[in-house]
N, C-alpha and C positions, 0 to 999 in steps of 0.2 A: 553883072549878075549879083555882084555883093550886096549893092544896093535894093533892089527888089526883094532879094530875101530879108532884108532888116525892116523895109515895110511890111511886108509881110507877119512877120514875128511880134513887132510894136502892133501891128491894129490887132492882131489876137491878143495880146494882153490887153488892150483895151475892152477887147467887148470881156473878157473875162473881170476885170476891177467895173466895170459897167455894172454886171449880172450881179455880183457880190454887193455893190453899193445899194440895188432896186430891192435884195433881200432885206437888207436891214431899215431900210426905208420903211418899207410893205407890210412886215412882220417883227420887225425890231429884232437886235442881235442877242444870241444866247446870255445869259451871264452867269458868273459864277459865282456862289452864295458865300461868304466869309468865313463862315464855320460850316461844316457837314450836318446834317440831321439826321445819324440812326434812323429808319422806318420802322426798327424792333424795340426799340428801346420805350420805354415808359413817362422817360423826361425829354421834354424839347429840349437840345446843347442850342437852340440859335436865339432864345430869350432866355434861359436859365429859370426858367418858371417848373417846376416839378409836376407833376400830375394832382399832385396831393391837393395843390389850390391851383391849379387850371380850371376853368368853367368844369362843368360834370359831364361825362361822356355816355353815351349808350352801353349798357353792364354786358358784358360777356355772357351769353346763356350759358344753362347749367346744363352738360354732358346728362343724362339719362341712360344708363343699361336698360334694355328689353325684357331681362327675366328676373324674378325674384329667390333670392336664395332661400335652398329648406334641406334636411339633414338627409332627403330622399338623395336629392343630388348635390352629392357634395365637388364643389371647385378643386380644380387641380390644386396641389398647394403653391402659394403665390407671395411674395410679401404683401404684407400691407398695412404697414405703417402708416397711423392716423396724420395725416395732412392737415394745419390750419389755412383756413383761408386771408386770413387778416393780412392787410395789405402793408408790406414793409416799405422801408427808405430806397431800399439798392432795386435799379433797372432790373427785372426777371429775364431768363433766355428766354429766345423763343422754343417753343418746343417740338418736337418733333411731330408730323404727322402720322396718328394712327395707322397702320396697316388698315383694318377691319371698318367697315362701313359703318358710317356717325352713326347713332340713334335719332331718333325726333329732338328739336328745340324747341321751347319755346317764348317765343321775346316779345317784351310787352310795350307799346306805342301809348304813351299820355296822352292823353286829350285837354288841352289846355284848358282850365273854370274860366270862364268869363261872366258869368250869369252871378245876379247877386243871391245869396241861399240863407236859408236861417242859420245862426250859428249855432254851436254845441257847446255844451262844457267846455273848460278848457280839460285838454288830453294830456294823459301822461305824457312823460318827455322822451320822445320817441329816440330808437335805437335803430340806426343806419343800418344797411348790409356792404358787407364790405363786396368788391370786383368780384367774383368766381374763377371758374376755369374756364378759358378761351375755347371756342370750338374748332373743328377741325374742318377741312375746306366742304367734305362732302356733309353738307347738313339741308338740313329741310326749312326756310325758317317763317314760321304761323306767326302772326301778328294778333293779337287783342286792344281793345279799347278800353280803360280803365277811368274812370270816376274818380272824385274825390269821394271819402265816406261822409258826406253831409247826412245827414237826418231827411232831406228830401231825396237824394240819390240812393240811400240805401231804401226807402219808401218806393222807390222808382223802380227798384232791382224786381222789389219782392214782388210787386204789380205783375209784372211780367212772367215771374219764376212762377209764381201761385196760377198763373193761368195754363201754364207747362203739366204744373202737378195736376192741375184740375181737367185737361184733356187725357191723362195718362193716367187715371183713375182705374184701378182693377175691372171695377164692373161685375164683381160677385161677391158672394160670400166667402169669408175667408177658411183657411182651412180647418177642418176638425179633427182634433187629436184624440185616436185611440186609446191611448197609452199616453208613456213617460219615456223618454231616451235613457239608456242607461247611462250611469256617471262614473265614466271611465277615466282611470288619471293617467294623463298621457305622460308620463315619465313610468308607468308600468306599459303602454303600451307602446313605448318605443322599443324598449329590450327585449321586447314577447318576442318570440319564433313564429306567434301565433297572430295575422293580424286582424285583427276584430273588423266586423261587416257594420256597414254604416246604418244604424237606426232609419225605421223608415214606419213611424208608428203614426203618421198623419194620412184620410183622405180628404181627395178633392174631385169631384166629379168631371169627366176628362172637357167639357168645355168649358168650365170655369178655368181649367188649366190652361186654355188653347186664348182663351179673355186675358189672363194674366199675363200670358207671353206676349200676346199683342200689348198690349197695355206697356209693360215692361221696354220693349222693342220701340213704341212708338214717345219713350220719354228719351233714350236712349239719341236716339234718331235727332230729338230735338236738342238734346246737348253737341251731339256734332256738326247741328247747323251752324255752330258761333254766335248766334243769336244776344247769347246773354253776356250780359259787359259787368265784369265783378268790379265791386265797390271796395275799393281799401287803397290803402299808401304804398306804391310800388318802392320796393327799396328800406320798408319797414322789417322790425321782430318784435315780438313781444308775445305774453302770457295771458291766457285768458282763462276764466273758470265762471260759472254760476253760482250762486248763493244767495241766501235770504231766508229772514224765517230767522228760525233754527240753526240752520248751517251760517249765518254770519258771523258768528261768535266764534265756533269751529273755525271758519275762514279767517278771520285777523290770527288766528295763535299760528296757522300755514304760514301766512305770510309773512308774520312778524320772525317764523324760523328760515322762512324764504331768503330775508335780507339776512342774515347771519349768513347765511353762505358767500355775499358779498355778489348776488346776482343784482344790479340794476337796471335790468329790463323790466318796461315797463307793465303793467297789469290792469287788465280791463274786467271788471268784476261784471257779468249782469245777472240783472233781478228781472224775475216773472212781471210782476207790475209796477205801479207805484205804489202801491200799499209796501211792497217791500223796501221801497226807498226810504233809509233813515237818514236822517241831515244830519245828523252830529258824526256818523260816521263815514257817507259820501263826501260831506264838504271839509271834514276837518279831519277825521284819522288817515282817510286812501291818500291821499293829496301828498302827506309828509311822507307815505310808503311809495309814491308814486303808481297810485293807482287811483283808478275810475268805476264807477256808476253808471252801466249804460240798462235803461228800462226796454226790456224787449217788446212791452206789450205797444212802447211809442212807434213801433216799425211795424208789427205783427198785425195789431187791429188797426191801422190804417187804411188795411186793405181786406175786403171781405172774402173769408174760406170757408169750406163746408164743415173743415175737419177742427176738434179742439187740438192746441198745443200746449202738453204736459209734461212735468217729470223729464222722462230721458232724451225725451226731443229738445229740451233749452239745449240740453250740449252743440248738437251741429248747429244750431240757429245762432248759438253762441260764436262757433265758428265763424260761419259766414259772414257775421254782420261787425265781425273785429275787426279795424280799423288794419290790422298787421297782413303783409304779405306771408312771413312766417310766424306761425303760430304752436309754440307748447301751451297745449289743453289741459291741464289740473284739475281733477275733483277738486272739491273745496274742504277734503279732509287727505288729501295728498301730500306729502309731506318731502319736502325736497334736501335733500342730504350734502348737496354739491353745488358751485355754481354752474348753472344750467345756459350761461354762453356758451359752453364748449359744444354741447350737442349741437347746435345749429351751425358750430366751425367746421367741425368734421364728419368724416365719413361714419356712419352709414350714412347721416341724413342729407350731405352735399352731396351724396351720389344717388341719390333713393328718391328725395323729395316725402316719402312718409314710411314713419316709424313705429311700430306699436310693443306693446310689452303681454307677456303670455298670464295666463289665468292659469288656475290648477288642473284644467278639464281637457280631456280630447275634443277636437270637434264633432258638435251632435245635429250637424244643417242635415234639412231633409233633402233627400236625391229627387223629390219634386224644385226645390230652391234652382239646381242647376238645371232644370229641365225647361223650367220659365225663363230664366236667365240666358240659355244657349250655349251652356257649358259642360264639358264632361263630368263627370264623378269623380273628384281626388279621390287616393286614398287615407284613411283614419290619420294615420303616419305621417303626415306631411308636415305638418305645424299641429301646434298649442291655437285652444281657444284663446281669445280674445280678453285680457282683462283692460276696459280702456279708462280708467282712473288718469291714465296718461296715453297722451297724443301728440304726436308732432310730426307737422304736416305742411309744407310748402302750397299755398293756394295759387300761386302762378303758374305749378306745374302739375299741380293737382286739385284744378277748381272742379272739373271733372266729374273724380273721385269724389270727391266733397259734396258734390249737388246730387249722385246717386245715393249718396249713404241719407241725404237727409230726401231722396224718394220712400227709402226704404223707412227710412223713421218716421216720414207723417202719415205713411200708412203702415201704421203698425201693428192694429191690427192683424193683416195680411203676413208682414212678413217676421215679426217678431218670432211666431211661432215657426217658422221655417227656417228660422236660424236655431233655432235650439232645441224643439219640439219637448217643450216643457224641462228640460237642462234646469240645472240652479244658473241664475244670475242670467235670467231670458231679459234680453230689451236692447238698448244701443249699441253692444259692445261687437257683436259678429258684423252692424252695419259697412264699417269703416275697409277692411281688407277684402272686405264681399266685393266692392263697388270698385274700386282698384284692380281687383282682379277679374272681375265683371268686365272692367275697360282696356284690360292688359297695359294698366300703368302698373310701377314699379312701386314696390315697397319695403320695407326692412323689418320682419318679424325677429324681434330678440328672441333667441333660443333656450338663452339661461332660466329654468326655470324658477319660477316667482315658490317665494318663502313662506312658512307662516312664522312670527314668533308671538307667544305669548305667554303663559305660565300653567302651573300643578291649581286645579281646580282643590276645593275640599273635599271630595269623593277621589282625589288621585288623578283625575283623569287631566290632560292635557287643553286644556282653553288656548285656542287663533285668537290672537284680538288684533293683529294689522300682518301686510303683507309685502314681504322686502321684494322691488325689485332691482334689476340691475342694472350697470351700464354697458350701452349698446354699444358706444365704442371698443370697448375690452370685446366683451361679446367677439362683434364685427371681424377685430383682429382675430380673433382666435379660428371663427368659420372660414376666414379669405382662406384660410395656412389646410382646411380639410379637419380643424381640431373641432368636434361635437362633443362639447359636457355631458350634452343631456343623454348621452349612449352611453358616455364613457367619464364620472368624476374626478375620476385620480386623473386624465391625459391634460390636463392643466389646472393652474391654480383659480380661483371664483375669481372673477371682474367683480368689482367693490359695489357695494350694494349704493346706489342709485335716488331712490326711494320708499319711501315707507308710507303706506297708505293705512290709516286707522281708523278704521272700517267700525269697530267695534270693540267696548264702547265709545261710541266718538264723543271728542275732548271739549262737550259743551257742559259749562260749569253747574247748569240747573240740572245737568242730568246725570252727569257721571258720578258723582258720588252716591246716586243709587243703587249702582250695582257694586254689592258688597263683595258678590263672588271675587271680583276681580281690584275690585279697591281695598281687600281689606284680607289678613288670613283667616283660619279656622280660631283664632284666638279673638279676632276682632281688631286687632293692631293694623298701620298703613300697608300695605305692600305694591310692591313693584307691579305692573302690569306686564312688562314684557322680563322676562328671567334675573338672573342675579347681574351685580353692576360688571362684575369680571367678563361675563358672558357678552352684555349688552358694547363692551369696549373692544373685547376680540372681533365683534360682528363690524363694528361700525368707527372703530377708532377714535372713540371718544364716549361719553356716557350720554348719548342720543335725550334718554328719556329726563334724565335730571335738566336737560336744556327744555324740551317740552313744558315738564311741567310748570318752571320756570315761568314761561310765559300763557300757560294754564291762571297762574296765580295771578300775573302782571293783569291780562285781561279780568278777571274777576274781582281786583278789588282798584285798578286805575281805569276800568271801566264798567263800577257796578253798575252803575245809575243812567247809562247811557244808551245800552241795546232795549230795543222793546219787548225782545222776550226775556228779559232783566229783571221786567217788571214788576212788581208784586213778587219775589225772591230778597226772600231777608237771608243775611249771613252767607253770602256770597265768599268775598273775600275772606271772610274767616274761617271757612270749610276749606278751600283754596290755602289758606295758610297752614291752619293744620297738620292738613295731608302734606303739604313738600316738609316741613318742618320733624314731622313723624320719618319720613324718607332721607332725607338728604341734612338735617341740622337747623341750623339758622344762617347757612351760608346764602 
């Protein structure tokens, strides 16, 4: 009996070391890795290579919220301390998943250049984005095909986009305004008890309005086909503004006060034509500021349009055809007070995608605008107009946005007037959060209301000559928490003013010494243009305007001879000298 059992027992361990040997034959045996590799972790432990110089990975999309903050509806109060995104040394945790269901993402797919193309200038020296915030599992994720911005690709875009705007063509006459909308300052009609009824002094005969809607409806329609493949450097930021003419001269003393803040993102200047291209300042002053030259009319007239592009329209054309994924948009007499990396680190614009800053005025859109549109009627109280001198706006999550506002701009005709119905300061500036909110993308309207400062005329009376705005970040913190300034001044202290746009007289040397009101007192002596020095220090923590003029002076007399509206202007620098010298000594 013993025996039979012991065969028994050895041929079953055979077929079992049998089975074991045919698996690692057939499929090869497990093994085990010498070191562990984290899955959470940021650096590979099993080559010791960090992330930081690993090949480049696919960027984390950017979290988007669904609604936009406004003082109507105020957020529970919540912390919300400004976040940077810059990417540190130490492995991040992973983070918890959201309870509440993701928002939209959306994450952009390269399309390899293989094709040989003309080249461009060379470009400023561009400024990376750093990784974002990870998404969370339940997300959506839309894919786009992106371009290089060649000078043919961006030729390529417009081809297509201008056939868009040319099938979504109004198809009437635009509307006629009765009247003027009144000009209501919305820091009095926020505290009213009483809230004012939205102007409504345009008509339009009810199928011209039924033309616009379709029209509207079928440009709309065509942006949500995915169709159009936007042109720029995914993984880019930088600044962009318009200038020429006139405004070039204005534009270097911006800039030259731009780098004092120690911002070096790069800036893409463009000019209407090439008549505005000056060589001694595209090829030799931008260059050492890190900026460029780019001619719209080399993209623009490329391609045949029915409509001219003027004035307020270079701004979004400006947009679109900037080389930068993110983009702050500058007047060219905008004046930057801080370094302006921070805004693109932090929150509102990491969680917003676009940013705008308020103007003095209630909103004055005609309740035809939302009727075309497919939207209800806010009320008065919701937001501050529009001052867009400053813009800042993510084109990968708001190309969207960006290609309504410039439907709204090349036919401006049509809608300029429906944004404002004859308002002071009718033109681009209501395009931008229209088209946003037209789309139910997310935005970030700053609430702190915008400043004038300026000085005692000789009649007594009080002269605006530029306009503080603030930063959105403070702001931001302050709205998360349920804190509203613009209701209530004394319930926190100002968020540091931001910006200064001077607006008037703007700071071109052939012309500002013309206006005596404000260049000079009742005696005839220098004077200050925005208040006393003590004033101008408490506002801004340093004497702002002694630094301006500064470089007032630098441009006027180490660039008489060079701008072309220079020309034929004797005693530049010596008028320039003068006046800081009457102001400020011989420091």
């Amino acid at each position: 009996m013993f025996l039979p059992r012991m065969q028994s027992k050895l041929l079953a361990l055979f077929v079992i070391v049998g089975f074991l040997w045919l698996i690692t034959v057939q499929w090869g045996a497990p093994s085990v890795p010498s070191s562990f590799s984290n899955p959470f972790s940021n650096h590979d432990t099993t080559s010791g290579i960090s992330d930081e110089k690993a090949a480049p990975s696919a960027k984390a999309p950017l979290a988007v919220p669904t609604k936009a903050t406004s003082p109507d509806k105020e957020p529970k109060p919540s912390p919300a301390a400004v976040k940077s995104t810059k990417p540190t040394q130490k492995a991040s945790k992973p983070k918890e998943t959201p309870k509440h269901k993701a928002p939209l993402l959306v994450v952009s797919t390269i399309t390899p250049h293989t094709t040989d193309l003309p080249k461009e200038p060379a470009s400023p020296k561009a400024t990376s984005i750093p990784d974002k915030a990870d998404p969370s599992n339940n997300t959506l994720i839309l894919t786009e095909t992106f371009k290089p911005p060649t000078l043919e690709n961006k030729i390529a875009f417009w081809k297509v986009f201008e056939k868009l705007l040319d099938a979504s063509k109004p198809g009437c006459d635009p509307p006629s305004r009765q009247g003027t909308a009144e000009t209501i300052g919305y820091d009095k009609l926020v505290v009213s008890e009483h809230p004012s009824e939205r102007a409504d002094v345009l008509f339009m005969p009810d199928q011209s309005v039924v033309k616009m809607k379709k029209a509207h409806e079928n440009f709309v329609a065509g942006l949500q086909a995915g169709t159009l493949e936007m042109v720029y450097n995914p993984g880019t930021r930088g600044l962009v503004t318009t200038a020429g003419g006139p405004y070039l001269p204005v534009f270097v003393i911006s800039l030259r006060m731009l780098r004092r803040t120690g911002t070096t993102l790069p800036m893409e200047v463009f000019l209407a034509d090439k008549k505005e291209y000056e060589e001694y300042i595209c090829d030799e002053v931008f260059p050492e500021l890190n900026a460029k030259c780019v001619v719209l009319s080399d993209i623009l007239e490329a391609v045949p349009h029915s409509l001219d592009i003027t004035h307020y329209q270079y701004k979004v054309f400006a947009m679109i055809f900037s080389s930068f994924e993110e983009v702050l948009f500058l007047d060219s007499d905008a004046f930057t007070l801080h370094d302006a990396d921070e805004l693109f680190t932090s929150e509102p614009f990491t969680n917003h995608g676009l940013v705008s800053w308020p103007d003095f005025w209630a909103s004055s859109a005609s309740p035809l605008y939302y009727n075309i549109s497919s939207q209800p009627v806010p009320p008065m109280s919701l937001r501050q107009s529009t001052e867009s001198g400053e813009l800042l706006l993510n084109k990968k999550t708001h190309s969207k946005s960006l290609l309504l506002a410039t439907y709204y701009n090349y036919f401006r005709r049509h809608y300029y007037v429906l944004f404002s119905q004859g308002a002071p300061g009718e033109g681009d500036k209501e395009t931008f959060l229209a088209a946003a909110n037209a789309l139910n993308e997310t935005f970030y309207a700053t609430s702190e209301n915008v400043r004038p400062i300026g000085h005692m005329k000789h009649d007594g009376k009080f002269s605006g000559s530029a306009m503080v705005q603030y930063d959105p970040i403070q702001d931001y913190n302050l709205t998360q928490n349920g804190i509203w300034r613009i209701k209530n001044e004394s319930a926190a202290p100002q968020p540091r003013p931001f910006f200064l746009h001077v607006n008037f007289p703007r700071l071109n040397p052939t012309k500002v010494f013309d206006y005596d009101e404000h260049t000079r007192n009742f005696q005839g002596k220098e004077q200050r243009i925005w208040q006393s020095e003590k004033d101008i220090k408490e506002k801004f923590g340093k004497d702002i305007e002694k630094e301006i003029w500064q470089e007032v002076k630098y441009v006027s007399c180490e660039l008489e001879d060079k701008f072309e509206t220079f020309k034929g202007e004797k005693g530049l620098c010596e008028k320039a000298t003068k006046h800081y010298q009457g102001l400020f000594g011989k420091t």
